[in-house]
TORPA-426776 format. One line per 5 residues: their letters; for each residue x, y, z of C-alpha. Coordinates in steps of 0.5 Angstrom, whole numbers, plus 500, padded with zeros to 3 digits. Last residue first. Layout:
BEGIN
a) X Y Z | ...
***
This chain:
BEGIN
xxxxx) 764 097 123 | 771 098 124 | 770 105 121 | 764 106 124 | 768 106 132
xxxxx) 770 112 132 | 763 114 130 | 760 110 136 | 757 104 132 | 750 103 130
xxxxx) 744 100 135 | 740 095 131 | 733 095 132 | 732 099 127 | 727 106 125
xxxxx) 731 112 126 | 732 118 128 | 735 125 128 | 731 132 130 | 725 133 132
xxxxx) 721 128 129 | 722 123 134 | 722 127 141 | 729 130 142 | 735 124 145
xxxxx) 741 124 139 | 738 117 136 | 730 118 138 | 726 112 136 | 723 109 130
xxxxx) 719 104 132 | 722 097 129 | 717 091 125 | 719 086 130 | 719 078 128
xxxxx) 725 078 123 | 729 083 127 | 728 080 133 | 732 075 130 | 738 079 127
xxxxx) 740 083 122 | 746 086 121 | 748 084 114 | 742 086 112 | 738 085 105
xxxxx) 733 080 109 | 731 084 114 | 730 091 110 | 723 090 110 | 723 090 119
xxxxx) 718 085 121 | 710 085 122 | 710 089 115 | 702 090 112 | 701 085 107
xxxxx) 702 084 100 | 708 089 100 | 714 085 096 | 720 087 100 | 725 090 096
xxxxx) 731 086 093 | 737 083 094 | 745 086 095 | 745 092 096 | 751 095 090
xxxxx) 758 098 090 | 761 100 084 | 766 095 081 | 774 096 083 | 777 102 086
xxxxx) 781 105 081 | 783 111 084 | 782 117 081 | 778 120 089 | 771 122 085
xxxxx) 767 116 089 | 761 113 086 | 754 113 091 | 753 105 092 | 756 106 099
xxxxx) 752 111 102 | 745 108 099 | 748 101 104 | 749 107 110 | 742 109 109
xxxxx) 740 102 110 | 744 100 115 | 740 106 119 | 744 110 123 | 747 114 119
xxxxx) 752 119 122 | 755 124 117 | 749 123 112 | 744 123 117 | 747 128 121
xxxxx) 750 133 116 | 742 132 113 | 739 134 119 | 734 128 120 | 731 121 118
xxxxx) 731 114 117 | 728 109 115 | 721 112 113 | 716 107 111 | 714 105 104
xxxxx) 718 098 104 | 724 103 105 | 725 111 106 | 731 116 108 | 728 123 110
xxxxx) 732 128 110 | 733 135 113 | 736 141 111 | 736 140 103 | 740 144 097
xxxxx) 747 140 097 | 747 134 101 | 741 132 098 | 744 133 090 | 750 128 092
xxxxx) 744 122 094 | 741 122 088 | 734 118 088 | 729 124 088 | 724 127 092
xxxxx) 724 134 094 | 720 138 099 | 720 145 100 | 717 150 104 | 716 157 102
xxxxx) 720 162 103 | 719 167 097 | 726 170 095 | 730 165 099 | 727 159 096
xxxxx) 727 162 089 | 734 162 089 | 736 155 092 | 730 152 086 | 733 156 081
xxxxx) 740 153 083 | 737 146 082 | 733 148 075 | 741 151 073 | 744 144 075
xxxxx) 740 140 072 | 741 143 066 | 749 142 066 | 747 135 069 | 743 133 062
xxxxx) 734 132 064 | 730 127 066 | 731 126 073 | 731 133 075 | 724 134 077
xxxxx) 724 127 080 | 717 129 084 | 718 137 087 | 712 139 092 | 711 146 094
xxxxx) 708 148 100 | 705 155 102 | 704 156 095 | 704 163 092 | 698 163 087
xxxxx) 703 161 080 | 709 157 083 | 707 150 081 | 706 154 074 | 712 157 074
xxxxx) 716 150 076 | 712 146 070 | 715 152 066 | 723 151 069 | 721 144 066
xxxxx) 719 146 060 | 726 150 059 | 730 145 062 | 728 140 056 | 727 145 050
xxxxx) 721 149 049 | 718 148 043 | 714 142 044 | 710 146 050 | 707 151 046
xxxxx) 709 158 045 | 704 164 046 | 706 166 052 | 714 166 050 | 713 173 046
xxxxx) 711 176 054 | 717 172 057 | 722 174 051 | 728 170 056 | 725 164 061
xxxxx) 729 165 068 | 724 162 072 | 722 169 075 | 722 172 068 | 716 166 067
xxxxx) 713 167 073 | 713 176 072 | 710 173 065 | 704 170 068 | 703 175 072
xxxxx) 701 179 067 | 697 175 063 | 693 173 070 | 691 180 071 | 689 181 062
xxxxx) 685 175 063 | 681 177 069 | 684 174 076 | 680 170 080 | 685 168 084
xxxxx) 684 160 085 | 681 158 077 | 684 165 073 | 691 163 077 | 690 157 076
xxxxx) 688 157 068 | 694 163 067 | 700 158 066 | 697 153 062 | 694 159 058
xxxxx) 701 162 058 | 705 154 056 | 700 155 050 | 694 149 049 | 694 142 044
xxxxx) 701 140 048 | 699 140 055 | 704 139 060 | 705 134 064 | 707 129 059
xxxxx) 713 133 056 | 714 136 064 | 717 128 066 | 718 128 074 | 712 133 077
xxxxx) 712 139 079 | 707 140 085 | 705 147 088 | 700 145 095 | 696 152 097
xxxxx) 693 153 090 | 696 148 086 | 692 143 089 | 688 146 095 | 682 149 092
xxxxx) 682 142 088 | 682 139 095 | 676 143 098 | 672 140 092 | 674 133 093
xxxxx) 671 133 100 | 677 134 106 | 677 128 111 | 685 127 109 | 686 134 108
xxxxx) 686 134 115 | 685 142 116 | 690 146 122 | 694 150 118 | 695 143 113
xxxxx) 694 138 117 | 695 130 113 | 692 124 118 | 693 117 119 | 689 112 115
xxxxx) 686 109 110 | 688 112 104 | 686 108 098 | 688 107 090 | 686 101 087
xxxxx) 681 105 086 | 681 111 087 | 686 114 083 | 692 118 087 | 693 125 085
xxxxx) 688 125 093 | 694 131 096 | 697 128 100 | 696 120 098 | 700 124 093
xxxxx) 707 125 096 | 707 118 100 | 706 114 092 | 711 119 091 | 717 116 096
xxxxx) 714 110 097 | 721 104 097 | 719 102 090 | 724 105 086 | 730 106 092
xxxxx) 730 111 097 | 730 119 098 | 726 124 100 | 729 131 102 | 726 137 106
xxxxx) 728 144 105 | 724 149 111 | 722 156 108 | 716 154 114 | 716 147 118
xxxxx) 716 141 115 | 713 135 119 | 714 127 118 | 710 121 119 | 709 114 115
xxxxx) 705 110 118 | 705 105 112 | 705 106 104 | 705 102 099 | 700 096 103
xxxxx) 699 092 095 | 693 088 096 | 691 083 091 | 691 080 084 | 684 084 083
xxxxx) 687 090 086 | 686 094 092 | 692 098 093 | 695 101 100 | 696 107 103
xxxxx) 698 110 111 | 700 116 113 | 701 115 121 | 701 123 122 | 703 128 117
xxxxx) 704 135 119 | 705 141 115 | 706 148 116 | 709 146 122 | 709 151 127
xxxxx) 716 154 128 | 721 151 133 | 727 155 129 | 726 159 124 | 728 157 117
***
């Protein structure tokens, strides 16, 4: 990933909420970040915090109503997809914007082949004939490690495995070269060895075609492992973000370092009951006018309380540069976090 390249993609103050007849939820709120070419992005944060409910307010998957995106703007290569009509944004989806999505049994269609489901958007936003897209759809397949590719065109999705399934999910996200590719969950349903093949494949096919990658998930150990930087989310807006090494080495959000301590230890001893955060997530009925994590924090304070914190700069680059943070509360120096 080279550094200080254009962002491929910019999202500036992002903001949903659902209208519904019990009343509004405001699930996301000014949300910001970049990802810059070949560039790895992690999203993490508990169910609820607004991790894909932000990745689909991109693209317009949300259903509108209840959904509504009402402010900020999404610039890919200059172009608010936001202020985008639905046919510019069907040209978007699956063409310059690749998503995978969590369960593949219910992504894929089961009445149609994995090669038609491959080959239609390659038909729609390429314009290839049927033998061109046939072709291609077996160089994906073999690309996503599926043996007797051309034979397996004629497959349909109930006879592929778990993993293979979503090695095909992968294919089609991957069908017209996307600048950006968007990963909801994609290992969550899948045995560990399984997800360890899906998340080798996504290394190998980041250095073979350079895209961009953002992955959404709630396990912190496969951040640490695939992502660059990280974004950490809570009450629909980011927490915390920056280097993973940094993030993860030196949070500065009570929030990141609560997730932290919940994630198991391997060291053989018996260290008693896992570590949990104690509470429960805000409910959004309202746009936040204090920090959501207030009242789950054992740092808190007054301002806290009254004040819903500006994410600011931790290692002195702008915010989105490097690392930063969205708390009111100044973390310890690293030789004093062990006291902390």
């Amino acid at each position: 990933m080279p550094d200080g390249a254009k962002p491929v993609l910019e999202v500036r103050g992002l903001k949903t909420v659902f209208r519904t007849r019990s009343g509004e939820v405001h699930a996301v709120n000014d949300v910001s970040f970049s990802l810059r070419p070949g560039e790895l992005l992690g999203v993490v944060g508990e169910s609820g915090s607004g991790k894909s409910v932000t990745m689909m307010s991109l693209i317009g998957l949300l259903p509108s109503p209840p959904a509504d995106v009402c402010g900020g703007q999404v610039l890919l290569g200059g172009t608010d997809l936001l202020k985008a009509r639905p046919e510019e944004l069907r040209k978007v989806r699956g063409a310059r914007i690749g998503f995978v999505f969590q369960d593949p049994m219910t992504s894929l269609n089961p009445v149609f082949t994995v090669g038609s489901q491959i080959m239609e958007p390659l038909r729609v936003h390429k314009g290839m004939s049927k033998p061109e897209a046939e072709a291609r759809a077996v160089e994906l397949l073999e690309l996503v490690g599926i043996p007797d590719a051309r034979k397996r065109l004629k497959s349909y999705p109930h006879q592929f495995s778990g993993g293979m399934r979503q090695r095909v999910m992968i294919a089609i996200a991957l069908a017209c070269d996307p600048e950006v590719l968007i990963a909801d969950e994609p290992t969550t349903a899948l045995d560990v060895t399984i997800q360890a093949q899906i998340l080798e494949l996504v290394k190998e096919l980041r250095q073979k075609l350079g895209m961009a990658i953002i992955w959404i998930t709630h396990d912190l150990g496969v951040i640490a492992g695939i992502a660059d930087r990280v974004m950490v989310m809570y009450g629909g807006q980011v927490a915390e973000q920056g280097p993973v090494r940094e993030v993860f080495g030196q949070p500065q959000h009570p929030y990141t370092r609560a997730l932290l301590r919940t994630i198991p230890k391997l060291s053989g001893a018996r260290e008693g009951r896992l570590a949990a955060i104690e509470g429960q997530p805000p409910i959004l009925s309202a746009a936040p006018t204090a920090c959501p994590f207030a009242a789950r924090c054992a740092h808190a304070f007054d301002r806290c309380r009254t004040e819903n914190p500006a994410r600011r700069g931790v290692d002195g680059l702008p915010v989105g540069a490097g690392h930063d943070v969205a708390c009111h509360w100044t973390a310890p120096a690293p030789s004093e976090a062990a006291h902390a």
